[in-house]
C-alpha positions, 0 to 999 in steps of 0.5 A: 492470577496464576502464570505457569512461568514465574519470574525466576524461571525468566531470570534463570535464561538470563531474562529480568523484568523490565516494564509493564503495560497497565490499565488503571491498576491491572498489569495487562502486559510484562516485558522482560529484556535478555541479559544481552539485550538482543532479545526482548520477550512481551508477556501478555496476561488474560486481563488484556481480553478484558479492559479496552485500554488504549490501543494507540499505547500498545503499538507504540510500546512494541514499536520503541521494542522493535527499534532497540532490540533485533528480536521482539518476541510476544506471547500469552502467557502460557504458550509453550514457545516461550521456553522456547525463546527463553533458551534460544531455541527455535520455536515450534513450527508446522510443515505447509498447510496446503489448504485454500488461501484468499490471495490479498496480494492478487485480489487487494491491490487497492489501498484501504482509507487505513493505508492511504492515510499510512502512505501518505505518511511514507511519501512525506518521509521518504519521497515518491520515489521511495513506493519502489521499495514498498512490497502490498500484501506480502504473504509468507508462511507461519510457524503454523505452516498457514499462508499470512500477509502483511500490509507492508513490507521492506527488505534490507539488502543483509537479509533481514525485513520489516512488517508494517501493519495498520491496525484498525481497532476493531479488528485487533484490540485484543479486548475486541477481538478476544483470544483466538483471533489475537492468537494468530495476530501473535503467531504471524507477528512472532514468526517474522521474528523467527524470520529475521523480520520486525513488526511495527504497527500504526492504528487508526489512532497513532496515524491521526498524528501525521507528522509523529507518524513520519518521525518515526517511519524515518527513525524505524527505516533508516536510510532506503539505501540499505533496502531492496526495490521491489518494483516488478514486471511479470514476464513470460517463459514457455512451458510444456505440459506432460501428461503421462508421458511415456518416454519422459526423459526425451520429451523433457530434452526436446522441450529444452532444444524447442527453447521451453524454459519450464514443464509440468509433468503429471504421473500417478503416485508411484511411478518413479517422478522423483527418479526420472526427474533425478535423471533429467537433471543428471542430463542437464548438468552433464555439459556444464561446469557449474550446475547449482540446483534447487528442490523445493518441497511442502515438508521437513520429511520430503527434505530428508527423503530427496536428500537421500536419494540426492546423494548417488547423485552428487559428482553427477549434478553438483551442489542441490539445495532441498529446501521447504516452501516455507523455508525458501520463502524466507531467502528468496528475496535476498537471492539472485534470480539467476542463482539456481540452473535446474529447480524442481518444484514437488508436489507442484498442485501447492504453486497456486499457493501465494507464497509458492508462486513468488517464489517461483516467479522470482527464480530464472533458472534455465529449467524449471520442473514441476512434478504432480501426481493430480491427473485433473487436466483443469488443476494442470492449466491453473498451474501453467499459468503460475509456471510460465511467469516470473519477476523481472525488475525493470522500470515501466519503460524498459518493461514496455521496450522490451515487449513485456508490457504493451505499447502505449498511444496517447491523445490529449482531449482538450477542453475549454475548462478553466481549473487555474482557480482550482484549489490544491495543497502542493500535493493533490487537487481539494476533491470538492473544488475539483469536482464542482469545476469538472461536473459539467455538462459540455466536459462530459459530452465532449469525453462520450463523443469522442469515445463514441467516435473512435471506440464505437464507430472505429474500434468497437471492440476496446474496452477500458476504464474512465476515472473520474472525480467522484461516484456522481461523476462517474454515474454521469459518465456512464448513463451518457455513455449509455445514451452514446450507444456504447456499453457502460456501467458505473462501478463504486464501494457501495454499489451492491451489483459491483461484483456482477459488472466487473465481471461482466467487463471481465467477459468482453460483455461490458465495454467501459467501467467508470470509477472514481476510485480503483477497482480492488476485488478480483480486479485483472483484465489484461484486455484493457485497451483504453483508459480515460484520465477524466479526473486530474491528479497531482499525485503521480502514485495515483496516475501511475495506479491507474495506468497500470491497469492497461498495461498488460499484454493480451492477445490482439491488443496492438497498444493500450490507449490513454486518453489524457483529458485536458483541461485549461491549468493556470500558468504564472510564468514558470509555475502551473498546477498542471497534472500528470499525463503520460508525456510528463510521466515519461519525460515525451517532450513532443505530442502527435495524436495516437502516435506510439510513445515508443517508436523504436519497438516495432509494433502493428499499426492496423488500428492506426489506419482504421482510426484515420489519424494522420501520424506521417512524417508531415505532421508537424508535432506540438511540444509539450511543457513537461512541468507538474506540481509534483516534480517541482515543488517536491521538497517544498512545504504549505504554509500549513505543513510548515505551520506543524514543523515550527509548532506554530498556527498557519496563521501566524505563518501567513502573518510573518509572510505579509510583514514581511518577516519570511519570505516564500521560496515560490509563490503561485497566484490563484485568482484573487489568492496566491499559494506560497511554498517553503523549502524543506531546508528552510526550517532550521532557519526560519526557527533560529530567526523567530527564537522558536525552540525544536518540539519533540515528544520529550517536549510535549508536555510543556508544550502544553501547558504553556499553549495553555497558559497564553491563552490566544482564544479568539473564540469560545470553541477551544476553552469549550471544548477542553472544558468538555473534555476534563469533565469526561476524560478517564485516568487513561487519557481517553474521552468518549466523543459522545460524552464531550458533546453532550458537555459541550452543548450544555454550555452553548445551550445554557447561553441560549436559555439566558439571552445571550449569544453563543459566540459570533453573530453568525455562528450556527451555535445560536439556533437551537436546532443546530445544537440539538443535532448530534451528527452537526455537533459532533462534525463541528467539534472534530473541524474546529476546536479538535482540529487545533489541539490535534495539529500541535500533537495534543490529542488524537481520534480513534473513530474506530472507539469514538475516543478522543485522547490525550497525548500528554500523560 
């Protein structure tokens, strides 16, 4: 292979060879390291487009990279910017490209099963507290002046910022996606590097191991402390619209006087907005000390030319920065919102742009000015709705005192089901045993009757979203919600009609969705007045998700109405498996139907009367046991969490608990069984007093060997299984799910033929038709045998390959 920059002319820049990635005998990949080891450079070579190596390999070799070094830079071989890099030189980069951008941050609020599984993980890490400092979708501009997004990200407080990326195979192995899509995986991760930035990846494979995931997300992280939050509420400033206005500077003054904090103003191309708009701010600063001002412009020649005319200007207006849309995104984070007085946003038509519109929502100067020359009156109103907004970063209570978000009314629905038997692990309800406790028919009519009752008859005019268990479920809600009278219509991911009845919602034509999951494309409908909690939830991540689809402001909505369906909980003394509702979320004590949960905002009260609730003074009000699972039992483990911290099977952990030889830090009955709790700080102990050593990656490895030599098979499944997996596994570790199969069944299909059982008497191996089924065969190995390899950190799935693989190499 012939590379245009041999090895000399890395050691040249003070860079020498240290690793390289392979796959069987080819180098796919070349790490070379600065002599300051600040800087690490990541060479890929044309063979990583042609062997499917292990991807999980990939990710964690540029991980151990990103941690250790304060710039990972990657490129194929031959790109120009690596002399670039060589020479600590900045890389090549382009002004903004103003085309057109699918918005992810707008339009994905949802996260895929991918992220669900990557946020778990963080939760576990870091607490549910911690999703404050986790900032979906961040988009931001490239080198190549593009929009790009990432599916996570953090900031530090010194102005630095870390990507996190879950990779699906199929949409990043370089050798399944080939070189042009892998180039701008490489463009967008190498300008978060320019931009003081690191990336770390997961994929499909690497998250099936939770508990390593959650190492290193600590390791990667650090402390949050060190972190910005990122929880934001939008809120509104007044705008005016100046449509070739002839006397500018007056109206732009009366604006200010009638309390505008932002305008547009629309003139033709050459007819002085830049001057005018100089003059404006020469105005605004005139009575006032200190008046640091703000340019932002699409391009690097715009910079230069308000510089230009900027200088007359300085004794008059004081320090102006003039900076790109690009680079602008790069800061604005780390700033104060209150840090610029006067801001003039040129060639304003760019502010749909994602990035743009962060930072504009970030920034609270007392003016804000946009300039365009488009004299489209529609393109004019897109851009109001952009300039009217910014960020405020307040708690959800605080956003709805303070009138940004709208008053919440609450109603407990109770009925008489009895889900104190329900299974749940300590952090979520088991869906399939939920499901078949709330699927009935008296629950379901009690919900459509009382929606009938107070949205139909009363309020007929309120729309909202009934979550609910599964998409059975929410088919059910819907046809009964039909039958009621009411509009209804059931909304899920392979629904091919989907789109068409979200929108129909969105035009006041539709009055209830119902979901078992949240609605992700295109999804913002501020007339959303009423949501029903039909399915329970422990996790407050999920009940805060779904609330906020209320929330907003919209004109003649008095409150949004959460409807709380209740059912009966198991209570055992001091310990319940009581959901989240409204009052838990935010501590209410007290409970009176449809009363405000914020009674000091003034708010009208019309609905109140037409809904015929009694919420005078004379009612006496019910107290309300503020207990959930989750604010409890955060700092506790399962025995089958504790189970993977000790490296032992949940078994042995229940074991040691009925001799006797732990104890349980709580203890929950659940009908005939019972669900015992560990704390967290318990660990080191109970390891001490069972002489059990701390495992690790650098343990691994004996680690397996030694499970291997004790061989505890109660059953044929694992011996099988790892028999299978030898007889096909590659010199990479890997194995095709497929290829085992057909190994494993041959062994239970052979015992068939010659008389004897395949294992248990009961076991479904022993008639033929259930090993002749793939589909069974292949589910039934990934529960059972895998299953046990997978929990102690031995092996991973990718399904995205269909490849189980080996950890220990």
């Amino acid at each position: 292979m012939q590379k245009i920059y041999k090895s000399d002319q890395f050691s040249e820049n003070g860079f020498y060879l240290h690793e390289e990635l392979r796959f069987k005998d080819t180098v796919l990949s070349s790490i070379y390291l600065g002599d300051n080891r600040s800087t690490a450079l990541i060479i890929d070579h044309t063979e990583i487009f042609n062997n499917q190596f292990r991807y999980k390999s990939y990710c964690s070799q540029q991980n151990h990279l990103m941690n250790h070094y304060r710039k990972v830079y990657r490129f194929i071989d031959g790109d120009s910017n690596i002399q670039k890099v060589l020479k600590s030189e900045a890389m090549d980069s382009h002004d903004y490209y103003g085309g057109r951008s699918y918005n992810r941050e707008k339009y994905n609020p949802d996260p895929s099963p991918l992220e669900y599984l990557f946020e778990s993980c963080f939760e576990e890490a870091f607490g549910p507290k911690a999703f404050e400092y986790l900032k979906r979708e961040y988009s931001f501009i490239t080198i190549e002046g593009k929009t790009a997004y990432v599916d996570y990200a953090l900031f530090r407080k010194d102005g630095s910022w870390i990507a996190i990326e879950e990779n699906g195979i199929s949409y990043h192995h370089p050798a399944l996606i080939k070189k042009n899509a892998y180039i701008k995986i490489l463009v967008k991760q190498n300008t978060i590097i320019e931009q003081e930035g690191k990336v770390f990846r997961w994929d499909t494979e690497s998250l099936q191991a939770r508990q390593h995931v959650i190492d290193e997300l600590k390791d990667f992280i650090g402390c949050l402390d060190d972190y910005l939050i990122q929880t934001t509420v939008i809120e509104k400033r007044s705008f005016a619209l100046h449509d070739h206005q002839t006397d500018f500077l007056k109206e732009l003054n009366m604006d200010r006087v009638n309390g505008k904090k932002t305008a547009l103003v629309v003139l033709p191309t050459g007819t002085g907005k830049t001057i005018l708009a100089l003059e404006d701010i020469k105005h605004f600063c005139a009575n006032r000390e200190k008046c640091c001002n703000l340019v932002l412009v699409p391009t690097r020649d715009l910079v230069k030319q308000w510089e230009k005319v900027l200088n007359p200007y300085f004794k008059q207006i004081g320090k102006t920065d003039v900076l790109t849309y690009a680079a602008a995104s790069q800061r604005y984070f780390n700033e104060e919102p209150q840090k610029y007085k006067y801001i003039i946003i040129d060639e304003a038509h760019h502010s749909v742009a994602p990035v743009l519109r962060k930072v504009i929502n970030h920034y609270q100067p007392d003016f804000m000015l946009g300039l365009t020359a488009t004299d489209k009156r529609l393109d004019a109103q897109k851009l109001e709705d952009i300039f009217c907004h910014y960020e405020e970063k307040i708690d959800l209570k605080e956003a709805i005192n303070k009138g940004i978000l709208c008053q919440i009314r609450a109603y407990r629905l109770k009925t008489n089901i009895d889900l104190s038997e329900v299974r749940f692990n300590g952090k979520e309800y088991i869906n399939a045993h939920l499901e078949r406790s709330i699927r009935v028919i008296s629950r379901n009519e009690l919900i459509a009757n009382f929606l009938f009752e107070y949205f139909y008859q009363k309020l007929p005019r309120k729309s909202g979203i009934v979550y609910c268990v599964s998409v059975s479920h929410a088919k059910e809600m819907a046809e009964l919600l039909k039958k009621k009278g009411l509009s209804a219509e059931s909304v899920d991911g392979s629904d091919v009609h989907r789109f068409k009845k979200v929108q129909k919602y969105m035009d006041n034509k539709l009055q209830f969705i119902c979901t078992c999951s949240l609605l992700s494309e295109g999804w913002d409908a501020p007339h959303t007045s009423v949501i029903v909690m039909a399915r329970p939830t422990l996790s407050k991540v999920l009940y805060l998700q779904q609330l906020g689809r209320g929330t907003r402001n919209s004109p003649g909505k008095e409150a949004l109405y959460v409807i709380d369906v209740v059912d009966c909980y198991g209570s055992f003394g001091s310990i319940t498996n009581r959901p989240w509702s409204i009052h838990s979320l935010f501590n209410i004590e007290y409970y009176k139907a449809f009363a405000d949960l914020f009674p000091n905002r003034r708010n009208d009260e019309k609905e109140l009367t037409l809904l015929d609730t009694t919420h005078e003074e004379v009612v006496k009000l019910e107290p309300y046991d503020l207990f959930t699972m989750q604010k409890s039992y955060e700092n506790y483990l399962s025995p089958e969490q504790l189970a993977r911290e000790l490296f032992v099977s949940t078994g042995t952990v229940n074991s040691w608990y009925k001799k006797g030889d732990i104890k349980a830090d709580a203890v929950i009955p659940m009908g005939r069984n019972q669900i015992l709790f560990f704390h967290k700080d318990r660990i080191k102990e109970i390891r001490i007093k069972k002489g059990l050593k701390e495992h690790s990656d650098e343990t691994i490895i004996e680690d397996f060997w030694n499970f291997i030599e004790q061989g505890t098979y109660t059953f044929s499944y694992k011996i099988f299984f790892l028999l299978s997996f030898l007889k096909t596994v590659n010199e990479t570790g890997d194995a095709d799910i497929r290829n085992i199969m057909e190994k494993y069944r041959q062994y239970y299909l052979e015992r068939l033929e010659s008389g004897k059982a395949a294992d248990r008497t009961n076991c479904p191996y022993n008639e033929k038709d259930y090993l002749l089924d793939d589909r069974k065969i292949i589910d039934s190995i990934l529960k059972n045998p895998f299953e046990k390899f997978e929990r102690k950190r031995f092996m991973s799935y990718a399904k995205d390959l269909s490849k189980i693989s080996l950890h220990v190499q």
